[in-house]
C-alpha positions, -999 to +999 in steps of 0.1 A: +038-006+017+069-022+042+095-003+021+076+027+030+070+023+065+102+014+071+112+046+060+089+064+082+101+045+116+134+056+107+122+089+102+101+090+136+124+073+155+151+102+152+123+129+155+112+116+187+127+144+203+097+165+196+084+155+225+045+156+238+044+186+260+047+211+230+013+234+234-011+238+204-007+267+185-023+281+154-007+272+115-013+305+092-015+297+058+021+314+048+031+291+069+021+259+056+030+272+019+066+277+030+072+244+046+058+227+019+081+245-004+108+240+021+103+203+016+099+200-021+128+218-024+148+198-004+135+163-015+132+176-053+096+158-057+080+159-094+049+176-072+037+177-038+002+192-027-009+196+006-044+206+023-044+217+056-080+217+078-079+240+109-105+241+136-125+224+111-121+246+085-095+251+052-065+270+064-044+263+027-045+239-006-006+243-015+007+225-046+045+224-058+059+211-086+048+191-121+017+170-125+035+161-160+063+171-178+056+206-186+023+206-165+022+223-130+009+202-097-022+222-085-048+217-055-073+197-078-042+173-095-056+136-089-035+115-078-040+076-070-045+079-029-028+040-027-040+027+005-056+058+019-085+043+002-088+019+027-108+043+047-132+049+024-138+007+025-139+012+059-164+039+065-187+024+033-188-006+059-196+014+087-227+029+067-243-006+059-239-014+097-255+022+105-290+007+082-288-028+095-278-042+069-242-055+080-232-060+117-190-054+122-193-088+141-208-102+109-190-136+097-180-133+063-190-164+052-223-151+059-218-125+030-194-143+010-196-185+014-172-188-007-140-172+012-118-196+026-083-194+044-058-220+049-071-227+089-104-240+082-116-228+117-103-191+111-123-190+080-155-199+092-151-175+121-134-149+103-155-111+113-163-078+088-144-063+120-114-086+113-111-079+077-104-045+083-080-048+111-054-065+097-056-096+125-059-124+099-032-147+107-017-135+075+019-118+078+023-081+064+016-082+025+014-120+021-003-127-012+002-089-026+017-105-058-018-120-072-032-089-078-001-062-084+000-059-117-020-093-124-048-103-149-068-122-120-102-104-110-112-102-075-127-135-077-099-154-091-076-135-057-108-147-035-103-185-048-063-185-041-062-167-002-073-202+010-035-212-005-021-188+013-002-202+047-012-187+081+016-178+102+005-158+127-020-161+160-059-148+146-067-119+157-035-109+182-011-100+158-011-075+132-002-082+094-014-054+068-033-070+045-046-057+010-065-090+000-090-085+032-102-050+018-107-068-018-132-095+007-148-063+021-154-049-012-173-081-018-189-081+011-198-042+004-213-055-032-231-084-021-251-060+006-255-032-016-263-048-043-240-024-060-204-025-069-179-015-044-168+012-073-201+025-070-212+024-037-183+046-028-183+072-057-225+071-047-223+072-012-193+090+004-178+111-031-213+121-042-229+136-004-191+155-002-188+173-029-161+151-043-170+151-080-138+147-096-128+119-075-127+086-086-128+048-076-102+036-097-082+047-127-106+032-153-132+054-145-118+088-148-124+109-177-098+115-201-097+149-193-090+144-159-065+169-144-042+135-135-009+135-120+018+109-137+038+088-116+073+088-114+101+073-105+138+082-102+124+113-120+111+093-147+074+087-158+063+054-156+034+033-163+001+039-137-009+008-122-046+002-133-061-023-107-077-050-121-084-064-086-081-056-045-096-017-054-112-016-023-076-017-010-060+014-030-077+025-060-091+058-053-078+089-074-084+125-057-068+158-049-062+175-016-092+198-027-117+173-027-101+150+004-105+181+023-144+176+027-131+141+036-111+155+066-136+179+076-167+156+080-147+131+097-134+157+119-166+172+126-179+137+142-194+124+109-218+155+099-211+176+064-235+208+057-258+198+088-264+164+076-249+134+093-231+110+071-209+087+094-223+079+129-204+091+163-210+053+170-191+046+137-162+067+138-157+055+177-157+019+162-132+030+130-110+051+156-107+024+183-078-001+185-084-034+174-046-045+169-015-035+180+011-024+153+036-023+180+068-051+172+062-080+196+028-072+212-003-087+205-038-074+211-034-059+241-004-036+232+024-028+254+023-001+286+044+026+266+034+022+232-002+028+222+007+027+182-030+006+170-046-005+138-086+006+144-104-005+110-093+018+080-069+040+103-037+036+124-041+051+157-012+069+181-006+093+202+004+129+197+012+157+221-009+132+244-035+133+220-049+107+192-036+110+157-058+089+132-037+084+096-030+066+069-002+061+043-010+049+009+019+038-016+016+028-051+050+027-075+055+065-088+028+078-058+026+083-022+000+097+001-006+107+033-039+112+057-032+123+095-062+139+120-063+150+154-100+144+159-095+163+193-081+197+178-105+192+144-070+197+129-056+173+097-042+175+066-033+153+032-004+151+013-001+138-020+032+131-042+034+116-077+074+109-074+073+074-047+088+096-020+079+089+016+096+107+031+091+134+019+051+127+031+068+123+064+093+152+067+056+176+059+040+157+085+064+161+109+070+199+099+035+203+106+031+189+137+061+210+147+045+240+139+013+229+149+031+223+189+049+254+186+082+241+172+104+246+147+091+232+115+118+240+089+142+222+113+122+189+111+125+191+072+162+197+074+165+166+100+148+145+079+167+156+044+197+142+067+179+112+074+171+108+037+209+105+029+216+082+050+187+060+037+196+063+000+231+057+010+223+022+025+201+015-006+232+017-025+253-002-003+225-031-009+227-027-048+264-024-044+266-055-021+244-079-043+259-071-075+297-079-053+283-114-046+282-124-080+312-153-086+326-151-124+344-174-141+314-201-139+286-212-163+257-230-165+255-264-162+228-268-190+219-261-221+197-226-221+168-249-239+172-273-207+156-246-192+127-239-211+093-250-198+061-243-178+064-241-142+038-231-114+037-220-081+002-235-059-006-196-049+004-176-074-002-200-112+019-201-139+054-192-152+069-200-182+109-197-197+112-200-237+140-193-261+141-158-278+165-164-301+199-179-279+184-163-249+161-172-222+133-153-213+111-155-183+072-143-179+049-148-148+020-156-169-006-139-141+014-105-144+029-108-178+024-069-186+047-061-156+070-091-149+089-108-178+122-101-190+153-116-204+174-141-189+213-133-184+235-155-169+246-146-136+260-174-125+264-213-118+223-219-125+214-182-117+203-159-138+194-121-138+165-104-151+156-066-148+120-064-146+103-034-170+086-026-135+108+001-125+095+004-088+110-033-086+150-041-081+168-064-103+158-098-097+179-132-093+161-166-111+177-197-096+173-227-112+165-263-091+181-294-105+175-328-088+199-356-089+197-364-124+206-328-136+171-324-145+157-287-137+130-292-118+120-258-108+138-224-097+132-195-068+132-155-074+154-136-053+139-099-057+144-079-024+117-056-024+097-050+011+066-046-007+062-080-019+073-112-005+095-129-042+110-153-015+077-171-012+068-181-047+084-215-057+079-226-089+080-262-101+083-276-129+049-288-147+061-313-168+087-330-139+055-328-116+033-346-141+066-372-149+067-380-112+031-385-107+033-410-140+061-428-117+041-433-085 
């Protein structure tokens, strides 16, 4: 998610020091166990686990902390792996192209005739290879807000991304994209013949070992060793995916990703048997997109930071590191391999801290060159402060910019109404009581709330969604006083409030009646 990887630059950015002429060394496994520790001490995480593969092989399975209140984090906790699941999409592609079944140059109207985008042209043209490269045209997390939390299935989300505006040059720019993975899940399910769900827990859980793991949260048992999210130390609600799994539904442990790491860094083989192709992985490990800030394709001559298809790509110690992130509210994971050294480990935290994912990465790779590890955790701890601090300064600054002394220049029951935004559907306010209350129909189990003035035709509601920041409703009145609409100001990285606008159903149908 932005908010997370914005975090991370900041993080890399003042660990740069490190350097790339640091020689490999050997981790032992007291090692690893007291830079985890290290780091869940300082960054006071509800629980951390961490697996570490070494020359191919398990050096450690760590685990600090609570799974629950009262319940300790172990090696086998499941956690929801967020976008870390978007390997899995990928390589379950890569193994219909490996029987002929699928090409990676494959047009997805091919698959799926349905699936349209906004540019006519870039629809019909769109590639498998471009769905999982984030090179759609789409900017970073445009859209997110149909499925997060929503009611709409994955056919519903497939019907609305030809609403979505493209704003960005096809395939030359990169903009992560969570509704493309829910496209290759269909196109994974129309070639299989099986859903995506499946096809992954048959085909890539199944030949690993990977028992306990799980495609989404509806399928695990109920006596699932599970990890709660949390939240400012709190436990929240999980976020059951209704749609976009293919994107970041999977629940596992470091236990069972560890078969993960090691068949992928063995070139594709597990036990003798070869699951992913060389030919594969070369595809899912090559650039396809530059993540780089103002470069397209082609990159820039210093910075070789890449999207391949399921993996970001960059360059450690002069050799490639192949990782993921994955962030859902109250979880955060982390996936990072050096294919070259067959060395690669996972993190997993269930309290929505990245950087504290990032401060263990960076400890490791410390280590790993024959630096100081504990001293990257301690850096980063630093860096932490400042972060938080600034997060406060926002809260502090918003709530300042609030003018008293004015009111609203309705009635609250002038207010009241249906109102829809042409992406996202419906919203309506009502009256509860002398108060107005809003609910995005699509998400209603996550975003409604009461309406308190704020002021002039603002008002403020706290979402129950505690991963989201309070959030500003501002009504639209034309020149008759009439509301015709209103905007939500809720500045959260992860998904883009500024682009829903939400008119007025009945004004809309009035105006028509006048024309």
């Amino acid at each position: 998610m932005p908010r997370l990887r914005t975090l991370l630059a900041l993080c890399l950015s003042a660990c740069v020091w490190l350097g790339s002429c640091l020689a490999q060394t050997s981790l032992d496994a007291d090692q690893v166990r007291a830079l985890v520790q290290r780091a869940h001490e300082k960054f006071g995480a509800a629980g951390v686990a961490v697996a570490v593969v070494q020359d191919g092989q398990p050096l450690v399975e760590v685990a600090f902390g609570e799974r629950a209140p009262g319940l300790p984090m172990t090696p086998t906790t499941l956690c929801n792996i967020a976008s870390c699941t978007k390997a899995f999409t990928a390589a379950a592609i890569a193994l219909l192209v490996q029987e002929g079944k699928l090409g990676w140059d494959d047009r997805v109207v091919d698959h799926v005739p349905e699936f349209r985008m906004a540019d006519p042209w870039i629809g019909a043209h769109m590639t498998v290879r471009d769905l999982l490269s984030h090179r759609c045209g789409l900017v970073t997390f445009a859209g997110d807000l149909l499925w997060y939390g929503s009611d709409y299935d994955d056919a519903e989300v497939l019907r609305r991304i030809e609403k979505l505006p493209i704003t960005q040059r096809f395939r030359e720019q990169f903009g992560y994209q969570n509704l493309m993975y829910l496209v290759a899940g269909v196109v994974i399910a129309r070639t299989s013949g099986m859903p995506w769900e499946e096809f992954v827990e048959q085909r890539l859980f199944a030949p690993l070992g990977m028992a306990a793991s799980r495609a989404c949260a509806q399928r695990l048992p109920a006596a699932a060793e599970r990890a709660l999210p949390h939240i400012e130390g709190q436990v929240i609600p999980d976020h059951e995916f209704v749609a976009c799994r293919p994107a970041a539904a999977i629940y596992s442990s470091v236990h069972e990703l560890t078969p993960w790491m090691q068949m992928l860094l063995a070139g594709g083989t597990w036990h003798g048997e070869r699951l992913l192709s060389e030919a594969s992985l070369q595809q899912l490990w090559r650039p396809h997109v530059s993540t780089s800030p103002g470069t397209g394709s082609g990159g820039g001559t210093a910075d070789f930071r890449s999207y391949g298809m399921g993996w970001f790509l960059s360059l450690e110690r002069g050799e490639k590191l192949v990782e993921h992130d994955g962030g859902m509210p109250g979880f955060l994971s982390k996936v990072s391999l050096m294919p070259s050294e067959r060395f690669g480990f996972v993190v997993l935290n269930n309290r929505n801290d990245g950087i504290l994912n990032e401060a263990v990465k960076r400890a490791l790779l410390a280590a790993r060159g024959g630096g100081d590890g504990q001293q990257q955790i301690d850096r980063i701890a630093q860096i932490a402060e400042r972060i938080h601090g600034r997060e406060r300064s926002e809260v502090e600054r918003r709530e300042s910019a609030r003018q008293t002394g004015t009111q609203p220049s309705l009635e609250p029951s002038a207010y009241a109404g249906t109102y829809e935004d042409a992406v996202y559907g419906r919203a309506e306010v009502h009256l509860e009581g002398d108060a107005l209350a809003l609910e995005l129909i699509p998400s209603r189990r996550r975003l409604h709330g009461t309406l308190s003035h704020w002021h002039h035709d603002t008002f403020r509601t706290d979402f129950p969604d505690r991963f989201l920041p309070f959030a500003l409703v501002r009504f639209d009145l034309d020149h008759r006083g009439v509301v015709v609409g209103f905007h939500i100001d809720c500045p959260i990285a992860d998904f883009d409030f500024t682009a829903l606008d939400f008119r007025r159903v009945e004004a809309a149908a009035a105006a028509a009646d006048q024309r």
